[in-house]
N, C-alpha and C positions, 0 to 999 in steps of 0.2 A: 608494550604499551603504545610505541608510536603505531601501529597496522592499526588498534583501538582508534587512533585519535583520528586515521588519514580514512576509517571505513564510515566513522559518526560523519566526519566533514561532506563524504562523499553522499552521506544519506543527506545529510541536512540538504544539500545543492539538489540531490534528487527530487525530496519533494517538493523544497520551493520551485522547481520548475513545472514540477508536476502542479502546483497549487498556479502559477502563471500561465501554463499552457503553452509551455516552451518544448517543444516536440526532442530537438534536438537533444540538449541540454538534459531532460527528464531522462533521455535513454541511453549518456555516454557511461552510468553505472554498469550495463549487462555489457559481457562478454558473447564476439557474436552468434556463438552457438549457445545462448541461454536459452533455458526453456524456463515458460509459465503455465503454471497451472490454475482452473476457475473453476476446483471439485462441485460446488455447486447446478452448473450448467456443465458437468461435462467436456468442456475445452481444453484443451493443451495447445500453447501456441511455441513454435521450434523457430528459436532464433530473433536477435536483435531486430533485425528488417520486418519483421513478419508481425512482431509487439508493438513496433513504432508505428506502424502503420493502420493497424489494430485498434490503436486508440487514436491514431490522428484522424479517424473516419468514425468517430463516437458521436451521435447526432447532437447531444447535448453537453453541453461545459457547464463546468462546476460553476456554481454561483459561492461557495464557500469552501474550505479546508482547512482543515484544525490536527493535526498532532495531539493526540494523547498521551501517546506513552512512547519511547522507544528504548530498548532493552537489548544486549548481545553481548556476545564474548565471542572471541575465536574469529570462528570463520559461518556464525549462524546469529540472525537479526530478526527481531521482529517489531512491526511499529502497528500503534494498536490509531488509525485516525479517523474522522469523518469527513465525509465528503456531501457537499449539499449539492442536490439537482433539485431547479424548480421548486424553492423553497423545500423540499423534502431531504434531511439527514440519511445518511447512507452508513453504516456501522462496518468500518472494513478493516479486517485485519491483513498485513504482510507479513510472510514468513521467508526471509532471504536466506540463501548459501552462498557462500562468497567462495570466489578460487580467484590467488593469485590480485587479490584485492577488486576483483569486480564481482556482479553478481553472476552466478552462472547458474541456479535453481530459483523460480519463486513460488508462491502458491499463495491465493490471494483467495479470502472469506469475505461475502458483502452479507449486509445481516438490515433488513428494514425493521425498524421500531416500531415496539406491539406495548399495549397498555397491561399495566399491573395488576396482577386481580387482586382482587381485596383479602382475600381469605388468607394471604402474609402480611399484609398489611403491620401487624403488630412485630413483627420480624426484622425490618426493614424499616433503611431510610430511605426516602425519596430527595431525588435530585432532579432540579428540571436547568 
């Protein structure tokens, strides 16, 4: 139960930095041979130096981040949150592996927001 308690603390400090735009801080979670993945586009990025760097050259900062969900056991985490650029929501899922209490696997799902078509409409709640 304590690794549970010392991996949430280490998440939570990860994305408040990430949600601050604390370069450093955001990236003392990975181990420095972690690798990220962004199956979406294709990318694999190898290593601590190479991720921090990655996104400290992101042209745009989040105007918003929000935590949805986060969920794990063991040594596998996943946090489901939004990130807003330019007044626009960004639907991103994290899938971490942990070794030895940092991250050393991610793989990261960004998903932009599309409208509901009606023809579920009866199915479904809506939530705005």
């Amino acid at each position: 139960m304590m690794e549970v308690n010392n991996i949430q603390k280490a998440l939570d400090r990860h994305w408040a930095a990430s949600a601050e735009g604390d370069q450093v801080a955001e990236h003392e979670i990975y181990h420095d041979d972690a690798v990220c993945e962004y199956p979406q586009s294709g990318e694999v990025i190898h290593g601590r130096h190479n991720l921090q760097l990655l996104r400290s050259h992101h042209p745009g900062k989040p105007s918003g981040f929000m935590i949805r969900r986060m969920v794990g056991e063991g040594e596998l985490w996943v946090t489901e949150y939004v990130i807003t650029y330019g007044g626009k929501p960004v639907y991103t899922v994290s899938i971490m592996q942990f070794r030895d209490g940092k991250v050393s696997h991610e793989t990261q799902y960004f998903a932009d927001p599309f409208d509901a078509p009606a023809w579920r409409a009866q199915w479904v709640e809506r939530v705005v």
